[in-house]
N, C-alpha and C positions, 0 to 999 in steps of 0.2 A: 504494500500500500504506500503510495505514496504521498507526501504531504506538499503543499508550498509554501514558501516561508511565513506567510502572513496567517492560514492555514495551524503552521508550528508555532508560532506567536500569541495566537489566538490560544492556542490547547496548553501553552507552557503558563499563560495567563493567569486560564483559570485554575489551572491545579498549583500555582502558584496563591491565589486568592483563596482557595480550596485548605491552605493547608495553616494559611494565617489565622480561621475562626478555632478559635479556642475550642478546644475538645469538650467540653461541656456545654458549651453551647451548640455542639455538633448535636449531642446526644439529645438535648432539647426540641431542635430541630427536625431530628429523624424520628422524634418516639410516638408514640401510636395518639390517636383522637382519642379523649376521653369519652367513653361510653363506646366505644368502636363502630366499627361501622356496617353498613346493611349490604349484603348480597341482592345485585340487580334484580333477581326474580324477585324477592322478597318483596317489594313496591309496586303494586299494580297501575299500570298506565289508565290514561286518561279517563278516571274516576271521577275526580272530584271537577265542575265547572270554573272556568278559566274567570280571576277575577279581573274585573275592570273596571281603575280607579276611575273616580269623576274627574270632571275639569277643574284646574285649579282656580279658584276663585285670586283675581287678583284689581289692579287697579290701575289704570292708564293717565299719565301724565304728562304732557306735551311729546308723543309718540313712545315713550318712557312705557315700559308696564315693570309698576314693583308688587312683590310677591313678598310676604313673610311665610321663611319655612323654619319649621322645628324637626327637631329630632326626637324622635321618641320610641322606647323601645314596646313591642306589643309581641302578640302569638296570635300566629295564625297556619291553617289546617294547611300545609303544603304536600306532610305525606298523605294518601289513602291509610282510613281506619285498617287496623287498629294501631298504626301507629301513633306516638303523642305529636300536640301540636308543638310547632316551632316557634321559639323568639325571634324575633323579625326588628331591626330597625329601621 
């Protein structure tokens, strides 16, 4: 296989960047999702109805439109029962 230099530059890079993150943070990094995670069959497709948010209500000012948004976190059904609902921000 051959490489070209930019190619070898590129791959000496990363594994160069690769070896700078502290080994604890490596392991941080690589370790598994808490609660793990679900096998594709396990989630049945197109169950539950596609939501669609409204429009956002906002306000127009000399061609201007301002908007207040918040952030907030809530739950909502994304997997199909019986699984739980999801935190959502």
């Amino acid at each position: 296989m051959k490489f070209t230099r930019r190619e070898f530059a590129k791959l000496t890079a990363m594994a160069g960047a690769g070896l700078m993150i502290p080994w604890d943070l490596q392991r941080k990094l690589l370790a598994q999702i808490p609660g793990g995670t679900l096998a594709p069959g396990d989630v049945k497709k197109y169950t539950l109805p596609l939501v669609k948010p409204p429009a956002m209500p906002g306000k127009s000012n000399k061609n201007k439109d301002k908007y207040k948004i918040a952030v907030r976190q809530f739950e909502q059904r994304i997997l199909s029962p019986p699984h739980p609902v999801t935190p959502v921000w």
